[in-house]
C-alpha positions as CSV (number, residue, x, y, z in Angstrom):
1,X,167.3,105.4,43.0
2,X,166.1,101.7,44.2
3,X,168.8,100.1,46.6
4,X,168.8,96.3,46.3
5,X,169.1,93.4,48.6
6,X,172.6,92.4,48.8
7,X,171.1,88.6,49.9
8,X,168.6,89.3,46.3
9,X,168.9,86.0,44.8
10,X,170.6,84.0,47.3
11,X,169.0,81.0,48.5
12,X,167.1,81.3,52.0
13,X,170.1,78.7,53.3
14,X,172.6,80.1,52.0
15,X,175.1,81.5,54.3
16,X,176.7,85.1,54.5
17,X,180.0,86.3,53.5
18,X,181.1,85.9,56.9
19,X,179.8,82.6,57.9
20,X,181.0,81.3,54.6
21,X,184.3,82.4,54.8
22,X,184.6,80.8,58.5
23,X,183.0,77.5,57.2
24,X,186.2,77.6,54.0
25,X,188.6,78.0,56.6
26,X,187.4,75.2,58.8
27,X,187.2,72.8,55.7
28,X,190.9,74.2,54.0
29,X,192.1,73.0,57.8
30,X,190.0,69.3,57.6
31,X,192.0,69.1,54.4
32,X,195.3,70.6,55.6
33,X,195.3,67.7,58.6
34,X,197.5,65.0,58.8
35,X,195.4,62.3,57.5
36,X,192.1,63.7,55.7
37,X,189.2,61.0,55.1
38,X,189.1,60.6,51.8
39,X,185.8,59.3,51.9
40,X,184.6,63.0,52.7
41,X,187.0,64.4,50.9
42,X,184.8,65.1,47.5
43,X,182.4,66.7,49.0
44,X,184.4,68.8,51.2
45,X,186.3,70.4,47.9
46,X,182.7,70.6,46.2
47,X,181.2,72.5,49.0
48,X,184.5,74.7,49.1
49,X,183.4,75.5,45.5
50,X,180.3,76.2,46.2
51,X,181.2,78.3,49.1
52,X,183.7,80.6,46.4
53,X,180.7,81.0,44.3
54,X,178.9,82.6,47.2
55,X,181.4,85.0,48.3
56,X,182.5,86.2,44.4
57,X,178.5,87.1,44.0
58,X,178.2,88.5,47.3
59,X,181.6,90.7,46.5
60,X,180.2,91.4,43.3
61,X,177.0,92.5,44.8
62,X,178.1,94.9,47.0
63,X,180.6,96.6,44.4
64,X,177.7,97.1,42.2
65,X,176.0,98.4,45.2
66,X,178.8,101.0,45.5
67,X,178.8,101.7,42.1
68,X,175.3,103.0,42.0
69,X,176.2,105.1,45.6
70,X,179.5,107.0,43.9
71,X,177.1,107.3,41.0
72,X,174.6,108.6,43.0
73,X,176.5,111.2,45.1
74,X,178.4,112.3,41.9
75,X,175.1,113.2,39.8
76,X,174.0,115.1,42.7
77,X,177.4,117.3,43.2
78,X,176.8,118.0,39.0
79,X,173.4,119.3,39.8
């Protein structure tokens, strides 16, 4: 059984689940203040997309990766 890289196709820059989590919560706040600049406020929401894509494939990653582990541990209790 191969294990994969849970960062496997992710760009070298781009963040973990963690980090971007903590960088959506600082940018839903920006937005949430009194007076946002609209000027940034674009390309805050993009990068908050951007950011959702990152932690749905990293969530998807590792429930794959759990997948193959039950799988895993199942075939071996059959044998």
């Amino acid at each position: 059984m191969s294990t994969e890289d849970p960062a496997v196709g992710a760009g070298a820059d781009e963040p973990g689940y963690a980090a971007a989590m903590a960088e959506l919560e600082q940018i839903l706040e920006e937005l949430e203040g009194e007076d946002p600049d609209v000027d940034v406020l674009a390309g805050r929401v993009e990068r908050a997309a951007t950011l959702i894509e990152i932690c749905r494939r990293r969530i998807t990653n590792a429930g794959i990766q759990v997948e193959r582990v039950v799988a895993a541990l199942e075939s071996d209790t059959e044998t």
